[in-house]
C-alpha positions in Angstrom: -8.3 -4.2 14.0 -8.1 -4.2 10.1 -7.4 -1.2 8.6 -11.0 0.4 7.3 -11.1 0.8 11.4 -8.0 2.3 11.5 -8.3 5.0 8.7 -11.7 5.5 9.9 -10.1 7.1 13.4 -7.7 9.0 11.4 -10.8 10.5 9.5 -12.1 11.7 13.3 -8.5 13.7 13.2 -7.7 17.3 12.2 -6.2 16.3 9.1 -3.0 18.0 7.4 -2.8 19.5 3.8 -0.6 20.1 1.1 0.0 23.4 2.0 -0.6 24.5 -1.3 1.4 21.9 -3.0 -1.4 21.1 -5.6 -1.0 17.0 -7.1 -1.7 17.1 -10.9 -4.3 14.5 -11.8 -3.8 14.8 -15.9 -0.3 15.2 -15.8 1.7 13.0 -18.3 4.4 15.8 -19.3 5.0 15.2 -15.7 5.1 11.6 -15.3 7.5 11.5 -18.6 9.7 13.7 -16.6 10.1 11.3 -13.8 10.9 8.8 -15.9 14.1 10.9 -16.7 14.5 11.8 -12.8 17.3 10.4 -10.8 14.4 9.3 -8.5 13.5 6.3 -11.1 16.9 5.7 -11.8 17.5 5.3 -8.0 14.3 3.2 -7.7 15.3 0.8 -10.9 18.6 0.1 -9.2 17.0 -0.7 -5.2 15.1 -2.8 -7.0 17.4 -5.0 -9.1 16.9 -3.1 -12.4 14.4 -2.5 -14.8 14.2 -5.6 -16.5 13.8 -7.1 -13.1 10.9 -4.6 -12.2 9.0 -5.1 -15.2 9.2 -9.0 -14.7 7.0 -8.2 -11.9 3.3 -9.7 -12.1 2.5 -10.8 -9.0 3.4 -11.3 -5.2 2.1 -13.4 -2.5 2.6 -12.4 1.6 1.7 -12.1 5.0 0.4 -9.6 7.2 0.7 -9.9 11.1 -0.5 -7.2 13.5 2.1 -6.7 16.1 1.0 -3.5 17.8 -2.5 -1.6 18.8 -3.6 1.5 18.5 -3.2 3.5 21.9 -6.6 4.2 23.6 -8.7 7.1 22.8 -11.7 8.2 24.8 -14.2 6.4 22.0 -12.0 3.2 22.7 -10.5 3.4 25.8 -10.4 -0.6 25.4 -9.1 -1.3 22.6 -9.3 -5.1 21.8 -6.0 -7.6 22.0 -3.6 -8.0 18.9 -4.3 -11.1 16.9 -1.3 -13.3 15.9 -3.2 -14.8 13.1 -1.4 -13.6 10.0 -3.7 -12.2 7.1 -2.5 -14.0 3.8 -2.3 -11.6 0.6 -2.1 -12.5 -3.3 -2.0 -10.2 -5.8 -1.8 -10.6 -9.8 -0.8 -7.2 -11.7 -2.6 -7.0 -15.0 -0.8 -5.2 -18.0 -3.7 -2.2 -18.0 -3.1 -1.1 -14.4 -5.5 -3.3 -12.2 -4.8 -6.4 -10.4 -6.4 -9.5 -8.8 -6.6 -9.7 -4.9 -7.4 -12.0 -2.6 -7.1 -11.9 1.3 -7.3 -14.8 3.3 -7.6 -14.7 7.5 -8.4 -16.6 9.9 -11.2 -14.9 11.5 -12.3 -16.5 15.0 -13.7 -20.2 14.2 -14.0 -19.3 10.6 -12.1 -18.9 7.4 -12.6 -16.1 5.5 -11.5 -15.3 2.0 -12.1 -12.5 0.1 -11.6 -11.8 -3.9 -11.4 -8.2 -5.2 -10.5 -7.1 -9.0 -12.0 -3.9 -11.0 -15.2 -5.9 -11.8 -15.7 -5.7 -7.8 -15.7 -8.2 -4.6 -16.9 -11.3 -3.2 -16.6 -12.3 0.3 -16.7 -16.2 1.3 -16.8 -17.7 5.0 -16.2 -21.3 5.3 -16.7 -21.8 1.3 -20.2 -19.8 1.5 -20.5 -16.6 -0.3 -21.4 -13.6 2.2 -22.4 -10.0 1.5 -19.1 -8.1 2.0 -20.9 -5.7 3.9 -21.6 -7.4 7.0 -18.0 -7.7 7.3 -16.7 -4.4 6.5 -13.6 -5.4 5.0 -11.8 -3.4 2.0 -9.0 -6.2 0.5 -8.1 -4.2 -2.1 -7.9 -0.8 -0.4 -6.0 -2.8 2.5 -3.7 -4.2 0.1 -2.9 -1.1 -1.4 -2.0 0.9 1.9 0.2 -2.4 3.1 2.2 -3.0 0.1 2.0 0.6 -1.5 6.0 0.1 -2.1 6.0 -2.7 -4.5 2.6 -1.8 -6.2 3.6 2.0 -7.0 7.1 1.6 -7.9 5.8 -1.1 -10.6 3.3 1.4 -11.7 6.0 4.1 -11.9 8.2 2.2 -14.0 5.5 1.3 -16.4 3.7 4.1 -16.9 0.6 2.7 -14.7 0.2 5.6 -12.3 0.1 9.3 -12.6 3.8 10.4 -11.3 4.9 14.4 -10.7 8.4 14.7 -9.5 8.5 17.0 -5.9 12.1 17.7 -5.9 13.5 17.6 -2.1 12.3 17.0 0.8 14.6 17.3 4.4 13.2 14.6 6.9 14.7 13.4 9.7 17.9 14.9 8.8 17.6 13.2 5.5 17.2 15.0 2.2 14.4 12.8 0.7 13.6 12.8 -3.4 10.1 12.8 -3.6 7.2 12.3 -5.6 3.6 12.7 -6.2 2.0 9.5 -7.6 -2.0 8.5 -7.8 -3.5 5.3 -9.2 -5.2 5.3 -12.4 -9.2 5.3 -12.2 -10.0 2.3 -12.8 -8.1 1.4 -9.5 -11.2 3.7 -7.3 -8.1 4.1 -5.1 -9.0 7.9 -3.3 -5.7 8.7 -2.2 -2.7 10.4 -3.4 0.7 9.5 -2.3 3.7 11.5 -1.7 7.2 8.9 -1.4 10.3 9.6 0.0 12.8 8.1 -1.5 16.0 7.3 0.4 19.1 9.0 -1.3 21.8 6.4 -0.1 19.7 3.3 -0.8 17.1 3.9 -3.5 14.3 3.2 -1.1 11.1 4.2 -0.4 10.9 4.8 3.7 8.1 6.9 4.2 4.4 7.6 2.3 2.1 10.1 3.2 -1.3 9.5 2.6 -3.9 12.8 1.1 -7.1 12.4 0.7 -7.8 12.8 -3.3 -10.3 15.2 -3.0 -9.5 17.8 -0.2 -5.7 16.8 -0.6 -5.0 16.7 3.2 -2.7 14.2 4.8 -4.6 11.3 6.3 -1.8 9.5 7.7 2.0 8.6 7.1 3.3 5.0 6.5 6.9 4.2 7.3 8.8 1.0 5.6 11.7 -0.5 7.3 13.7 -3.8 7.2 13.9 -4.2 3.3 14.9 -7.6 2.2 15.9 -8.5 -1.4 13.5 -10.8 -3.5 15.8 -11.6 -6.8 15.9 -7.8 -7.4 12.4 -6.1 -5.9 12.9 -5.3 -2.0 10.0 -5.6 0.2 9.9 -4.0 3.5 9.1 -5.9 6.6 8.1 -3.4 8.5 5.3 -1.2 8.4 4.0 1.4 10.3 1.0 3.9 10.3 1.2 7.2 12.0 -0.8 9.9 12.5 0.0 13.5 11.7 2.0 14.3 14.8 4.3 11.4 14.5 2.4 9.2 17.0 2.0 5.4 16.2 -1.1 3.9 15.3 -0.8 0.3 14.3 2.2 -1.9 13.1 2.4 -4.7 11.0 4.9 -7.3 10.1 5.3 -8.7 6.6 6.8 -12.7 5.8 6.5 -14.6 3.2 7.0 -13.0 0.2 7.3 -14.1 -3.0 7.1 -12.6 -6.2 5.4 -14.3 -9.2 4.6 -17.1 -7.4 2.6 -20.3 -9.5 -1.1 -19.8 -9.0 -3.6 -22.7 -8.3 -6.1 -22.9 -10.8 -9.3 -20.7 -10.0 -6.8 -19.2 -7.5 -8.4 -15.2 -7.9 -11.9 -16.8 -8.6 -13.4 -18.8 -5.9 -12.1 -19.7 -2.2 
């Protein structure tokens, strides 16, 4: 189950809000101040510093479901894991967006799918296919899964919309935390709220609002950080709901960070 499944049964929930904790959207008196924030400074040094960070332009990965939903009365029968990994790349581009493309093994078939801010293409066995009869979101997909990496870059570099949240006590851990959102040209509809670990500079938790009505969607937890000459991905990844239950979990191998592209490599399958 890919994950527009997966946020669409978190949709069918009674969402949580922001208990009047208000994001700011046009807030860059706000995002210079968490430049200045210990936050940063704890993020720039998890991640190797911020020469390091900025060196970032790209990261390749995989993605393997280990773990189903549990039933619910509209699937009481929810359908086997699937131990073919989904293969991510993505390209940063120095105004914000990025390249995408999702390969995945998809039955008998290879699928491949290209996403950028011009739009999508979707391409079975070489053929080019209507992304709707497939109902995959890449990009959105890659932004939930590897939120870590993505907003931390964009944090350091000015290439989201940041608000410092002071403290926040979880799990017998006083988080820092911040607000952060994408840029528009991103059309990502979500705004994040990280908790950053105090003892190790890490993000271990994101919860998910939905842009508009600015309640929580879901909560994604990182674990099992490895170091990538400086950047740390996580290797663990799980989605809750707003109770705390488990939804899905993935596994992430294979990372690499500014890898050597083929040629055509964001363009055609």
């Amino acid at each position: 189950m890919l994950l527009p499944l997966l946020i669409a049964s978190l949709l069918a929930a009674d969402p949580v809000s922001l208990q009047g904790e208000t994001p700011t959207t046009t807030a860059p008196a706000a995002s210079a101040a968490l430049q200045r924030s210990p936050l940063v400074t704890l993020l720039l040094q998890a991640h190797g510093g911020q020469e390091r960070v900025e060196a970032l332009k790209g990261v390749r990965f995989e993605l393997t479901q280990v773990t189903m939903p549990a039933p619910t009365e509209a699937d009481p029968e929810p359908a086997p894991v699937s131990a073919e990994p989904v293969r991510f790349s993505i390209q940063y581009a120095g105004d914000g967006g990025r390249l995408v493309r999702l390969e995945q093994r998809a039955g008998e078939s290879d699928l491949v799918r290209l996403a950028s801010g011009g739009g999508a293409s979707v391409w079975i066995d070489g053929e080019a296919r209507s992304s709707a009869e497939l109902g995959l979101e890449a990009q959105g997909m890659a932004a939930e899964m590897f939120v870590v990496l993505d907003l931390v870059w964009g944090m350091v570099n000015g290439q989201v919309v940041s608000e410092p949240s002071g403290r926040k006590r979880r799990d017998d851990v006083d988080y820092l935390t911040a607000r952060v959102t994408f840029p528009p040209s991103r059309s990502v509809p979500s705004i994040y709220l990280l908790y950053v670990n105090p003892k190790t500079g890490l993000v271990d938790r994101a919860d998910v609002f939905d842009e508009k009505s600015l309640r929580r969607m879901a909560t994604i937890s990182f674990g099992g950080y490895v170091a990538l000459d400086g950047p740390q991905v996580p290797t663990q990844i799980t989605f809750s709901d707003r109770d705390k239950r488990p939804l899905v979990r993935w596994e992430l191998s294979g990372a690499e960070i500014n890898p050597t592209w083929p040629e055509g490599h964001f363009e055609r399958p």
